[in-house]
PyMOL Python script that loads the backbone (N, CA, C, O; Angstrom):
from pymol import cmd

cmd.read_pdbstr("""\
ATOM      1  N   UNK A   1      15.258  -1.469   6.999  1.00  0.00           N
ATOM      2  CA  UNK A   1      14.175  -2.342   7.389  1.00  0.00           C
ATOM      3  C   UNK A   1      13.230  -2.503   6.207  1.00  0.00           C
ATOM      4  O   UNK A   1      12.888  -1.491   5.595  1.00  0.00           O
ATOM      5  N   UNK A   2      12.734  -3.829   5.802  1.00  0.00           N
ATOM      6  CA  UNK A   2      11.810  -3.897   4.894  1.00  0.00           C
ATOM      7  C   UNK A   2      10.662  -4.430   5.493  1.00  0.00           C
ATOM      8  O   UNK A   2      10.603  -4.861   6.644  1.00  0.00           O
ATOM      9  N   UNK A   3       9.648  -4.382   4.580  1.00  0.00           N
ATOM     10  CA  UNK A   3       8.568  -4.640   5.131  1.00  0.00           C
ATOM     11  C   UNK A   3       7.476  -5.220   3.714  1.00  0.00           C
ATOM     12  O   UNK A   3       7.577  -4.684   2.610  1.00  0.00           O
ATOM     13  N   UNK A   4       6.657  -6.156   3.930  1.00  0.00           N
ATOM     14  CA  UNK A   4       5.826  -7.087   3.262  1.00  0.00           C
ATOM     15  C   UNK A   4       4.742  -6.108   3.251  1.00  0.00           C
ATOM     16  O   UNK A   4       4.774  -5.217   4.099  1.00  0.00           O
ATOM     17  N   UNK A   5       3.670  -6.160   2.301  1.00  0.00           N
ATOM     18  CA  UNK A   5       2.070  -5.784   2.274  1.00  0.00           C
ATOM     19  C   UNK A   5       1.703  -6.867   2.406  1.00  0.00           C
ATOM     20  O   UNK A   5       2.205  -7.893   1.949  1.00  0.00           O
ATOM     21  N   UNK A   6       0.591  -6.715   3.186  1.00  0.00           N
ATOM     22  CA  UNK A   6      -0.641  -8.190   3.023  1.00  0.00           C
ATOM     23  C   UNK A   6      -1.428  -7.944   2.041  1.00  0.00           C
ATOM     24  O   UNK A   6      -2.057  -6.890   1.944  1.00  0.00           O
ATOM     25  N   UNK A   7      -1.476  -8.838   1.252  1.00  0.00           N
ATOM     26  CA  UNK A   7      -2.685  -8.731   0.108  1.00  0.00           C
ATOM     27  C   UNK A   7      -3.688  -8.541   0.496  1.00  0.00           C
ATOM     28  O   UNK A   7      -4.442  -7.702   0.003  1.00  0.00           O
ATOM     29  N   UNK A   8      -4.094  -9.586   1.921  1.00  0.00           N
ATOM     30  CA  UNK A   8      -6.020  -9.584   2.071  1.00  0.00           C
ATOM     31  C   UNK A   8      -6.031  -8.105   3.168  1.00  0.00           C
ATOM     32  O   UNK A   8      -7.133  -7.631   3.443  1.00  0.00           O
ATOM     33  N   UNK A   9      -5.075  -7.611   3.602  1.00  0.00           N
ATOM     34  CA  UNK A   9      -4.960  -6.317   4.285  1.00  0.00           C
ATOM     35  C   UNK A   9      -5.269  -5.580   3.944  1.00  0.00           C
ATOM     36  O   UNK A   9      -6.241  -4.989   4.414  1.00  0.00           O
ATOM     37  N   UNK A  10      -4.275  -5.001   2.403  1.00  0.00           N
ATOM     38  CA  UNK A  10      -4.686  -3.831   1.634  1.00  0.00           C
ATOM     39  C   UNK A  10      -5.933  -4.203   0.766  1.00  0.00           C
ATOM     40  O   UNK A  10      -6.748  -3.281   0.788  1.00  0.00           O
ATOM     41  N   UNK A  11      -6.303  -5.184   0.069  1.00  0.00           N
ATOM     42  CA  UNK A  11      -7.962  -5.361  -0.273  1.00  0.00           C
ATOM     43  C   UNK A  11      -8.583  -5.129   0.626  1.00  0.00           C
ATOM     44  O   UNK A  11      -9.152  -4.076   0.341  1.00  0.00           O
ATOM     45  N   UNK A  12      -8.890  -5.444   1.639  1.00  0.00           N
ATOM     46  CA  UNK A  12      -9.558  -4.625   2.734  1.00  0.00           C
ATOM     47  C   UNK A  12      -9.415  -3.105   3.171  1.00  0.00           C
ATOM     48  O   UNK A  12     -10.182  -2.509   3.928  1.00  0.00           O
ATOM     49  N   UNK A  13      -8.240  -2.574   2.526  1.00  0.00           N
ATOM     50  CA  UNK A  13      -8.045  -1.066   2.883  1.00  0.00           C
ATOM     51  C   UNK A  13      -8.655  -0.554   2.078  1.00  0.00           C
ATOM     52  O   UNK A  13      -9.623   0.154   2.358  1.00  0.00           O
ATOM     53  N   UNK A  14      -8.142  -0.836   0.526  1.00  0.00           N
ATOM     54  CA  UNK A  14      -8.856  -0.726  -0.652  1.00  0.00           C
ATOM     55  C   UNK A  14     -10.259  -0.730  -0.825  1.00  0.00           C
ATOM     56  O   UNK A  14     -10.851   0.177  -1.410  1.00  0.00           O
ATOM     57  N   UNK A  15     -10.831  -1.763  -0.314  1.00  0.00           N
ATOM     58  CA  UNK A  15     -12.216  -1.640  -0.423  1.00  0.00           C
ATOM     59  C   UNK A  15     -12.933  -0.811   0.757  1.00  0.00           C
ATOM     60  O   UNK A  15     -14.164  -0.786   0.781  1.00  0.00           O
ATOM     61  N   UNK A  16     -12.284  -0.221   1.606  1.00  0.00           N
ATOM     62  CA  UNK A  16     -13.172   0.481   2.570  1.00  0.00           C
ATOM     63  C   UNK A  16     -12.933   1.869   2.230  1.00  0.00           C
ATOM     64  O   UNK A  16     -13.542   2.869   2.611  1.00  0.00           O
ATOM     65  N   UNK A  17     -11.865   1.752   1.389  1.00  0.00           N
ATOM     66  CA  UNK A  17     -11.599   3.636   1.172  1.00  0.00           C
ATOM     67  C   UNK A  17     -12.527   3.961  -0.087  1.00  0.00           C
ATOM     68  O   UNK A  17     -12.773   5.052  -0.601  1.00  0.00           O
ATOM     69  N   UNK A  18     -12.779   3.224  -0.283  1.00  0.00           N
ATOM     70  CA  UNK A  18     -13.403   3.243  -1.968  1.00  0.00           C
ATOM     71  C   UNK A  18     -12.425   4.236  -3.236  1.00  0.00           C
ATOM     72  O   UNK A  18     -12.577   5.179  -4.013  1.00  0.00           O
ATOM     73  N   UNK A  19     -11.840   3.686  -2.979  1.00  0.00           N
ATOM     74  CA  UNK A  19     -10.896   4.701  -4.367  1.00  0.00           C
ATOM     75  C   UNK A  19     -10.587   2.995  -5.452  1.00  0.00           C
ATOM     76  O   UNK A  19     -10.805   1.833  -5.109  1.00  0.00           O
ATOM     77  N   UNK A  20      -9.979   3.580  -6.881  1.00  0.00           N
ATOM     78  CA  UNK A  20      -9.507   2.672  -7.127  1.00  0.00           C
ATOM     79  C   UNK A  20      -7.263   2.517  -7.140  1.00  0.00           C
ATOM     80  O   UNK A  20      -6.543   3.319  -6.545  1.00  0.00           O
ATOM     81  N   UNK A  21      -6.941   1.771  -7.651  1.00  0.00           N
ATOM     82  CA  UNK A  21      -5.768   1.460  -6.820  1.00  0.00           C
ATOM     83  C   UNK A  21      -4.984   2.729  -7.851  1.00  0.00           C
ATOM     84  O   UNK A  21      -3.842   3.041  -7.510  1.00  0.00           O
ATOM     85  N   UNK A  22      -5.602   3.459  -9.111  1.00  0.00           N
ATOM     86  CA  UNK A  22      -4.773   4.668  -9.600  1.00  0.00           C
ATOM     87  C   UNK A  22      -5.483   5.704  -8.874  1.00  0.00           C
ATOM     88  O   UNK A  22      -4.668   6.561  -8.530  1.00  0.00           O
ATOM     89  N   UNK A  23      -6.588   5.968  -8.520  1.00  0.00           N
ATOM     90  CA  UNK A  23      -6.585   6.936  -7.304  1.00  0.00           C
ATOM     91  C   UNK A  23      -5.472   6.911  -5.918  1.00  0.00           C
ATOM     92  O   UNK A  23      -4.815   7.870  -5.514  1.00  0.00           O
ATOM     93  N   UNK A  24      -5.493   5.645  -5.406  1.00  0.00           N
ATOM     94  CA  UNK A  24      -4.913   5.447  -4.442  1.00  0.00           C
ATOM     95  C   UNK A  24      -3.626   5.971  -4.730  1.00  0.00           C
ATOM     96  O   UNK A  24      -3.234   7.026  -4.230  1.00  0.00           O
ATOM     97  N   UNK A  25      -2.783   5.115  -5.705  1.00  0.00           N
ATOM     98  CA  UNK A  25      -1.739   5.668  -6.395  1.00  0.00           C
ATOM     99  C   UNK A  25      -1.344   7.075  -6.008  1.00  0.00           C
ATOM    100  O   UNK A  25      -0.540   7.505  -5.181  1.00  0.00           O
ATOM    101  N   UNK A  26      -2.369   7.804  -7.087  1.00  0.00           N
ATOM    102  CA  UNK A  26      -2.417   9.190  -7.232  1.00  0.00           C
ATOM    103  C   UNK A  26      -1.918   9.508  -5.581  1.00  0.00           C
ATOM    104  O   UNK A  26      -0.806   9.836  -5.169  1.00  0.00           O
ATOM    105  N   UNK A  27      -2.927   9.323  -4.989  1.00  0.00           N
ATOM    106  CA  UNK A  27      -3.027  10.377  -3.860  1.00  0.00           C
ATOM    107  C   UNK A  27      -1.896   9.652  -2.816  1.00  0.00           C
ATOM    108  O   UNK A  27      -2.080   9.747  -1.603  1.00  0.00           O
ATOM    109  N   UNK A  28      -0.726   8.928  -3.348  1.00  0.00           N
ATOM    110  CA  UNK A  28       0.240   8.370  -2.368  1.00  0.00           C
ATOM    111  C   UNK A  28       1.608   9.290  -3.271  1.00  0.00           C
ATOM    112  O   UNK A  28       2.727   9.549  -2.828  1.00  0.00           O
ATOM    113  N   UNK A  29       1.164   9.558  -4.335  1.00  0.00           N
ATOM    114  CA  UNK A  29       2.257  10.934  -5.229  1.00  0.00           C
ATOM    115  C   UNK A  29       2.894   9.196  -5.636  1.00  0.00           C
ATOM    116  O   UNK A  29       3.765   8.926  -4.809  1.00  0.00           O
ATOM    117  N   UNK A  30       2.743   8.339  -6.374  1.00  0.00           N
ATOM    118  CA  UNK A  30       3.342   7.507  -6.991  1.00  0.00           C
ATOM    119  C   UNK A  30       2.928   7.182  -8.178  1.00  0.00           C
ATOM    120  O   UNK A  30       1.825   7.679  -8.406  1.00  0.00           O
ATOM    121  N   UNK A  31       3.392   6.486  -9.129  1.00  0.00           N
ATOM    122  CA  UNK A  31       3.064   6.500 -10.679  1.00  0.00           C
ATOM    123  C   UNK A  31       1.824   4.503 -10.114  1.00  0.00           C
ATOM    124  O   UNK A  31       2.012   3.655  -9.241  1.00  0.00           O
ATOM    125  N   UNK A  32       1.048   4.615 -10.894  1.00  0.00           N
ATOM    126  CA  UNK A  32       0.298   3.465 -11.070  1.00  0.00           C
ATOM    127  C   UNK A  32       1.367   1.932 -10.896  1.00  0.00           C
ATOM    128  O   UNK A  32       1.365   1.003 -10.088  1.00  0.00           O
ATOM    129  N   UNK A  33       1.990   2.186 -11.787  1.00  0.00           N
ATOM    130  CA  UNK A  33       3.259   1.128 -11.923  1.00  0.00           C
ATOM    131  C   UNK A  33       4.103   0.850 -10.835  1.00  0.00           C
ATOM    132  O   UNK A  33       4.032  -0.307 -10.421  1.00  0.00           O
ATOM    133  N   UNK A  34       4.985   1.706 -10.190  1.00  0.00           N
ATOM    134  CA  UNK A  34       5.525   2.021  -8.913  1.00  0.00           C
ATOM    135  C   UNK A  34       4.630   1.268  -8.067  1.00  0.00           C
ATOM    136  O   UNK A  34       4.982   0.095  -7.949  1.00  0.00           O
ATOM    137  N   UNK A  35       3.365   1.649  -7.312  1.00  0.00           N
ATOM    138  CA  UNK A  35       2.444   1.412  -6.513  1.00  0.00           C
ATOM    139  C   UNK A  35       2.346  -0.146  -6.569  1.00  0.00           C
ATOM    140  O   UNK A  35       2.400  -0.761  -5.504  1.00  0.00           O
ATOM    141  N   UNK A  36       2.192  -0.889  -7.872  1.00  0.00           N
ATOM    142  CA  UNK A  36       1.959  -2.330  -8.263  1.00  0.00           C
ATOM    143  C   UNK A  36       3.780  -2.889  -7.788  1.00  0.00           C
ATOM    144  O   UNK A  36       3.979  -3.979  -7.252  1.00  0.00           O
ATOM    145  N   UNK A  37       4.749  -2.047  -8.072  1.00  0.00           N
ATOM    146  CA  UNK A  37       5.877  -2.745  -7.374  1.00  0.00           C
ATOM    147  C   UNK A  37       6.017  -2.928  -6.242  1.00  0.00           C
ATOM    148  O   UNK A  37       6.778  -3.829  -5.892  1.00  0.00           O
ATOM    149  N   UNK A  38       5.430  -2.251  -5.412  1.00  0.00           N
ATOM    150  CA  UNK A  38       5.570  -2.097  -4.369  1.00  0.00           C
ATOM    151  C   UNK A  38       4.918  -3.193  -3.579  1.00  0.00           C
ATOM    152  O   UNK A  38       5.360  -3.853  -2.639  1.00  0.00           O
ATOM    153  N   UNK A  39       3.638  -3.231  -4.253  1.00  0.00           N
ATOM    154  CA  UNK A  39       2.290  -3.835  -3.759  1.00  0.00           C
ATOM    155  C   UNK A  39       2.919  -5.253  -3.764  1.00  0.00           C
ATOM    156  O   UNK A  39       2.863  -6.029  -2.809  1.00  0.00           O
ATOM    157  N   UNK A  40       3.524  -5.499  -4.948  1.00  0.00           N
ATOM    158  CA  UNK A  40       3.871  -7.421  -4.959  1.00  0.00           C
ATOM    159  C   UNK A  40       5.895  -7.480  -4.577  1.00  0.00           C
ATOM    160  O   UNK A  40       6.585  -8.467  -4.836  1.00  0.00           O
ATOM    161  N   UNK A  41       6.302  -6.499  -4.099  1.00  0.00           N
ATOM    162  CA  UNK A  41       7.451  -6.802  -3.850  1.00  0.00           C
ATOM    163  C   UNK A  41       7.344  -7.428  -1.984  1.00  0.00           C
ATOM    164  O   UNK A  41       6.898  -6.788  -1.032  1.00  0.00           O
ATOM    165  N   UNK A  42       7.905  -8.805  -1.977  1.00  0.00           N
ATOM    166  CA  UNK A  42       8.358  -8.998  -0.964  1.00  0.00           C
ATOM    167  C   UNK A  42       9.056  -8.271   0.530  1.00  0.00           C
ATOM    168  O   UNK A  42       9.005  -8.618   1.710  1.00  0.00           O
ATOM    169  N   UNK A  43       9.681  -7.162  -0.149  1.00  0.00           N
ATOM    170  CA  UNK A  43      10.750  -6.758   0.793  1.00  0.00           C
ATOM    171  C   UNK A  43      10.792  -5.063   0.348  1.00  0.00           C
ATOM    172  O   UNK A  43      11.879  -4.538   0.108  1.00  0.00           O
ATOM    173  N   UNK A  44       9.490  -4.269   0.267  1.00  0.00           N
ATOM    174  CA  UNK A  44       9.498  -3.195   0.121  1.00  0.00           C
ATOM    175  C   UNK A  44       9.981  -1.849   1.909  1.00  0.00           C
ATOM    176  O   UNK A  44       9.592  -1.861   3.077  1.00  0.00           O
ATOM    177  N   UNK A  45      10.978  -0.917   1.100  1.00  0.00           N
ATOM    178  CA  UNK A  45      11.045  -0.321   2.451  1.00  0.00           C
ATOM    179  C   UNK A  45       9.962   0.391   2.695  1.00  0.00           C
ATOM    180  O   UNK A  45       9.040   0.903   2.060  1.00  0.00           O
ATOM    181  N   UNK A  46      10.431   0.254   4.121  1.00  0.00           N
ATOM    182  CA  UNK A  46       9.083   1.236   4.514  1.00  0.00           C
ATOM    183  C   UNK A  46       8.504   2.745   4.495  1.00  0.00           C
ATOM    184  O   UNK A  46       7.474   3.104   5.068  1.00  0.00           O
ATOM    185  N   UNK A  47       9.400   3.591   3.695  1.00  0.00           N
ATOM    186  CA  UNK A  47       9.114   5.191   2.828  1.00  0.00           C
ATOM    187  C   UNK A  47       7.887   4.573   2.014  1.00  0.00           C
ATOM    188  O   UNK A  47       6.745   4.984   2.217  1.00  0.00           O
ATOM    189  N   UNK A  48       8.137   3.675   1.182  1.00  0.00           N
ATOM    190  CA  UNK A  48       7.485   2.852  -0.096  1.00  0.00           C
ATOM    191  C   UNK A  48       6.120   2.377   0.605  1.00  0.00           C
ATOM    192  O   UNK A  48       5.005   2.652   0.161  1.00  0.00           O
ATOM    193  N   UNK A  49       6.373   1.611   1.784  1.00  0.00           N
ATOM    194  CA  UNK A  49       4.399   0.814   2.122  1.00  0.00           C
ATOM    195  C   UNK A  49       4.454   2.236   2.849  1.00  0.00           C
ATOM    196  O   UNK A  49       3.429   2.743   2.393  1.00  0.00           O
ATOM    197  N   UNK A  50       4.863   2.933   3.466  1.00  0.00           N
ATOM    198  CA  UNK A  50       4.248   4.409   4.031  1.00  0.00           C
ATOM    199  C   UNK A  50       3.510   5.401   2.713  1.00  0.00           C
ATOM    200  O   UNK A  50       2.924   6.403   3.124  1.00  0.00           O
ATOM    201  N   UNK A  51       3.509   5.303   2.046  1.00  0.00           N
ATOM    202  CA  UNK A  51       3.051   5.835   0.819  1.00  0.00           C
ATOM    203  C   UNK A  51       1.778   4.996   0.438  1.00  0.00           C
ATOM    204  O   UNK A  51       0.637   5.458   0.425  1.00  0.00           O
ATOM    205  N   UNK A  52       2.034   4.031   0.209  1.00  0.00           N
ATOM    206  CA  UNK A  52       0.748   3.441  -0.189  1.00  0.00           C
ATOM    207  C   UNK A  52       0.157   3.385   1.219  1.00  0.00           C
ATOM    208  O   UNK A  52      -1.036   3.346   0.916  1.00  0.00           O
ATOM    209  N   UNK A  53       0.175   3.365   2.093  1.00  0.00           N
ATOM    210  CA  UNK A  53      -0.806   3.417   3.265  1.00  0.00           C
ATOM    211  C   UNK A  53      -1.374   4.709   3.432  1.00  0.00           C
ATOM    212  O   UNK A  53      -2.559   4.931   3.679  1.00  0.00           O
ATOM    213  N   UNK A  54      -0.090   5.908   3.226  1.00  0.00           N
ATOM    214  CA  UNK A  54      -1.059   7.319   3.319  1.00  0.00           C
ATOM    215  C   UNK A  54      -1.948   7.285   1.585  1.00  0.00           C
ATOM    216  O   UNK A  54      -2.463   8.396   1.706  1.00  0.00           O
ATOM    217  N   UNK A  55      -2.303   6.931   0.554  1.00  0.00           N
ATOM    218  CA  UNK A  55      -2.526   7.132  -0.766  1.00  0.00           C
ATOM    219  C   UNK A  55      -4.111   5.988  -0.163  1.00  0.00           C
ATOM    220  O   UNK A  55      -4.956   5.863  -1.050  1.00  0.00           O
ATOM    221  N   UNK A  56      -4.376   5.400   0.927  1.00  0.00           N
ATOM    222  CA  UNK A  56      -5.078   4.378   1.321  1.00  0.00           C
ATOM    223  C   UNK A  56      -5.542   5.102   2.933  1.00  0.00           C
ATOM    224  O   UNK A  56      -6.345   4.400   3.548  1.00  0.00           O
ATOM    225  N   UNK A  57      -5.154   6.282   3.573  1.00  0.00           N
ATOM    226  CA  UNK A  57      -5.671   6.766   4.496  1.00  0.00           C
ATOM    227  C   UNK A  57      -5.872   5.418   5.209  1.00  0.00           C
ATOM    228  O   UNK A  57      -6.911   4.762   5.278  1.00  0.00           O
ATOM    229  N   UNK A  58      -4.881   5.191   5.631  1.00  0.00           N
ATOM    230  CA  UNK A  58      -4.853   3.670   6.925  1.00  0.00           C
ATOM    231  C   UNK A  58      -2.874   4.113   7.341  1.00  0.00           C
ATOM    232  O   UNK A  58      -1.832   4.571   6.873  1.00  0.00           O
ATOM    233  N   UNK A  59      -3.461   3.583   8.438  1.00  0.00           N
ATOM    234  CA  UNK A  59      -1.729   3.096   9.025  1.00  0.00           C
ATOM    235  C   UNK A  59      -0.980   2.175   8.540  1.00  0.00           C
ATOM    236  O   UNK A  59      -1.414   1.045   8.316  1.00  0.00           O
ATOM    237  N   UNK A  60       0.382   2.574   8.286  1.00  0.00           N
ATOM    238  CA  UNK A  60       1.267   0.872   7.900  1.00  0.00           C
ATOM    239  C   UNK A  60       0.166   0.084   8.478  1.00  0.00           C
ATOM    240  O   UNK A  60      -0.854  -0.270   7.887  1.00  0.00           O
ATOM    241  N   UNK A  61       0.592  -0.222  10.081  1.00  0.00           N
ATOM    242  CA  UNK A  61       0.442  -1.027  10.770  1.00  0.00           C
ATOM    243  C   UNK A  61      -1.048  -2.146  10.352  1.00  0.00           C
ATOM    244  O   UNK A  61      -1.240  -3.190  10.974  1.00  0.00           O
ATOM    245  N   UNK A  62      -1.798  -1.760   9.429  1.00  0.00           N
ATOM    246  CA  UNK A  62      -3.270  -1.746   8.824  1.00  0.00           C
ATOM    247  C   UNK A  62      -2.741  -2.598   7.652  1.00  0.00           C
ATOM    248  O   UNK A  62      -3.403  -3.623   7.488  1.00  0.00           O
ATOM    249  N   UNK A  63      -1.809  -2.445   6.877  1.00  0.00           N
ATOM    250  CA  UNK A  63      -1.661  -3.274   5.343  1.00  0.00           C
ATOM    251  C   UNK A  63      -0.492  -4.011   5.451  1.00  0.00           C
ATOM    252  O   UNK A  63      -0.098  -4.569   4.427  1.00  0.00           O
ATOM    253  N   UNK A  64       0.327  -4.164   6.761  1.00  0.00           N
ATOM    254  CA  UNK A  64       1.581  -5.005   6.484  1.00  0.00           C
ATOM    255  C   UNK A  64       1.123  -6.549   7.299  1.00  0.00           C
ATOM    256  O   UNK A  64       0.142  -6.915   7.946  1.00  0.00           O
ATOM    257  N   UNK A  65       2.534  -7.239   6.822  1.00  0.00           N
ATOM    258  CA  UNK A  65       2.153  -8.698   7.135  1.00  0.00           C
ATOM    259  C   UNK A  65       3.018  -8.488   8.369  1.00  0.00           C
ATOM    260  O   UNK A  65       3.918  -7.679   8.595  1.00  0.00           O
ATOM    261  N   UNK A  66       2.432  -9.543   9.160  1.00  0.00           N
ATOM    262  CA  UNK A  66       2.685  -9.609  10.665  1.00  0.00           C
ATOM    263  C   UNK A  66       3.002 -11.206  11.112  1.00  0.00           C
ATOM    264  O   UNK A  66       2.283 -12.122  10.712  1.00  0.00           O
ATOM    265  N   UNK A  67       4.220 -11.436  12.032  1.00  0.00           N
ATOM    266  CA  UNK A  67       4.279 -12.562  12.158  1.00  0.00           C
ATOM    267  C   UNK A  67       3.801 -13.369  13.396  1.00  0.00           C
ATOM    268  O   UNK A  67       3.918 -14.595  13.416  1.00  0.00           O
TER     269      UNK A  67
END
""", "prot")
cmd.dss("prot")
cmd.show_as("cartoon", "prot")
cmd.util.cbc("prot")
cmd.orient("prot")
């Protein structure tokens, strides 16, 4: 199963956690770079947006796109 990030989702996660996106990074155990693949890949699995959502203290359900 793959799964999309919403851009205006995670800017909104982003900005309420107050970290910046290599903190976030950090604290999802992913390299800065990784995190940015993830962030603009279309069709990331969901181990991958589960990481950046825990590194963002929010639920998937909080940063993915929904149809």
């Amino acid at each position: 199963m793959s799964l999309t990030i919403d851009d205006r989702k995670f800017s909104i996660a982003l900005a309420n956690s107050g970290l910046t996106i290599g903190e976030a990074a950090e604290r999802a155990g992913m390299s800065r770079q990784r995190f940015y693949i993830v962030l603009n890949s279309k069709r990331a699995t969901a181990q991958a947006v589960g990481k950046v959502a825990h590194g963002l203290g929010v639920d998937v359900t909080e940063i993915i796109e929904t149809k």
